[in-house]
C-alpha positions in Angstrom: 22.6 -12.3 8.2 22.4 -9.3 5.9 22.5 -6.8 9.0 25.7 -8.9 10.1 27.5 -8.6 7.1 26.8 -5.1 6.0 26.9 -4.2 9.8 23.5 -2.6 10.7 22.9 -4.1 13.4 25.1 -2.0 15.1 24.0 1.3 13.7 20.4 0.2 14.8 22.3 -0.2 18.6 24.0 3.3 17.8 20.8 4.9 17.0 18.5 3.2 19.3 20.8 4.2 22.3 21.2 8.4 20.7 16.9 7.7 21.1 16.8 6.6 24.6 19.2 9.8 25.5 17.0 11.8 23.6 13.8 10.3 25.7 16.1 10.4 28.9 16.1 14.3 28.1 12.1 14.5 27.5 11.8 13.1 30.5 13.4 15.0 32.6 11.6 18.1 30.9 8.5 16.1 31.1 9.1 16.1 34.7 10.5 19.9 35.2 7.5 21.3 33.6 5.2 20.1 36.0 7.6 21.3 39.1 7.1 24.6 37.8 3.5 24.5 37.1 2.7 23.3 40.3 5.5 25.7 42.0 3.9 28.8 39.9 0.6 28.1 39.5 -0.6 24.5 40.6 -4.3 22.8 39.9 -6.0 26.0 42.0 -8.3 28.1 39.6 -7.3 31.3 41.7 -3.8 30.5 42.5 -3.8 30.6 37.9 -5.9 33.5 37.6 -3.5 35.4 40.8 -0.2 33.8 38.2 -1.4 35.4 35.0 -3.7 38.7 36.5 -1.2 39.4 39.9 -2.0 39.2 43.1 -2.4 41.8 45.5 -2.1 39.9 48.8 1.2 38.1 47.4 2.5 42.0 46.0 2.9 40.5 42.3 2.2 42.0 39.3 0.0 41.1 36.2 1.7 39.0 33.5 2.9 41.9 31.1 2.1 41.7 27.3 6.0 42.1 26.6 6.6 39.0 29.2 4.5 36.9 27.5 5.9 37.4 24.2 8.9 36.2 24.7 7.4 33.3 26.8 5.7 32.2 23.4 8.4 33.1 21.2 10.5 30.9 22.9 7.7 28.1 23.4 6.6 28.1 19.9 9.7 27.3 18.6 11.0 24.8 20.9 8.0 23.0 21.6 7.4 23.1 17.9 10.9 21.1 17.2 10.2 18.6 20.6 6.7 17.6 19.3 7.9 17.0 15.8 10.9 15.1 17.0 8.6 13.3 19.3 5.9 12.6 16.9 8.0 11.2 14.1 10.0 9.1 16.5 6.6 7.8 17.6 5.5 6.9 13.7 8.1 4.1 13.6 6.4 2.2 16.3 4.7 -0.7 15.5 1.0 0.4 16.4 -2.4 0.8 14.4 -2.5 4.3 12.4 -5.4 4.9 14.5 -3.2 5.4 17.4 -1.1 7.2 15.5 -3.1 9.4 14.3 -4.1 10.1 18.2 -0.9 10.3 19.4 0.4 12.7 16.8 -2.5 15.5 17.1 -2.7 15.3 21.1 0.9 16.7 21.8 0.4 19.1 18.7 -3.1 20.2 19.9 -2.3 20.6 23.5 0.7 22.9 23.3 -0.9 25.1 20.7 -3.9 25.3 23.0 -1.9 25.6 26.6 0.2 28.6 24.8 -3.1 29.9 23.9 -4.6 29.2 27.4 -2.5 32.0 28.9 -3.1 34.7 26.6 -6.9 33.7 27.1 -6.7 34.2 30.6 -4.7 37.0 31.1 -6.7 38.8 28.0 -9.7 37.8 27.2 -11.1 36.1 31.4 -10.1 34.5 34.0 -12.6 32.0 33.7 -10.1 30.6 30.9 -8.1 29.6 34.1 -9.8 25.8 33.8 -8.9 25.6 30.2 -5.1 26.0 31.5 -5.0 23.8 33.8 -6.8 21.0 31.4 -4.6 21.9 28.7 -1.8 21.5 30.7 -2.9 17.8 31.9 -3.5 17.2 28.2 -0.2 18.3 27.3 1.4 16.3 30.1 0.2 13.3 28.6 0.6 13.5 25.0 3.8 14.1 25.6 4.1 11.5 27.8 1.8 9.0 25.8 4.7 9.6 23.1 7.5 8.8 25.6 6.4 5.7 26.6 5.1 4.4 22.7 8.6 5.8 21.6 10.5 3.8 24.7 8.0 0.7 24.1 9.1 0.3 20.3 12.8 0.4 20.8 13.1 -1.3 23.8 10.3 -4.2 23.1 12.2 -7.5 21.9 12.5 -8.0 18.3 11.6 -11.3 16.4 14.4 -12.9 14.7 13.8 -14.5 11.5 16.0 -17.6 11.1 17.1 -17.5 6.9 
């Protein structure tokens, strides 16, 4: 009665639905970052290493150091704000802290180490071509782990408590 009166219940509908855009939004990056992985590089240990060290049958050049810079400049800053917005969306759901806990390091933990997976291969070997790809599986789905608990705890029905 309470959220009648005082009308929250329609700020919780207001905010709710500025959430599901939000998560509408993830998605569709969700999705466009694996069209580009799989247009640029895909799950093929060469076709990475030929991405990040050039190819000579393909005529492309070596990933330069300047290139990659601004790559993780940018990266590092908005993947930064998505994962915290995506994390502490995620905290309000109504599932054990051990999940929690999961669910906020994996996203964290995968885009740190995908970033890092690039520099790895380009500089250090191209053995470090596996490590991108699994990092960018695991960053596929802690992000998308977090979509779907974040969708599943606004759009799951609500008990009502009769007063």
């Amino acid at each position: 009665m309470r959220f009648m009166i005082t009308g929250e219940h329609r700020k919780r509908t207001l905010l709710n639905t500025v959430i599901l855009l939000f998560l509408g939004y993830v998605v569709l990056l969700w999705i466009s970052n694996a069209l580009l992985f799989f247009r640029d590089m895909g799950f093929s240990y060469d076709a990475v290493v030929g991405y990040y060290l050039g190819d000579p049958e393909q005529f492309t050049n070596p990933r330069s150091y300047s290139g990659m810079l601004e790559v993780l400049h940018f990266h590092t800053f908005a993947m930064g704000i998505l994962v915290l917005t995506l994390v502490h969306l995620m905290l309000f759901a109504d599932i054990s802290n051990g999940a929690k806990v999961f669910w906020l390091w994996t996203p964290f933990l995968f885009t740190i180490a995908n970033e890092g997976a690039s520099w790895l291969v380009r500089f250090v070997a191209p053995e470090f071509a596996y490590f991108k790809i699994f990092t960018f599986i695991g960053l596929q789905f802690g992000l998308g782990g977090v979509v779907v608990i974040s969708l599943w705890s606004i759009l799951k029905p609500t008990k009502r408590k009769h007063e």
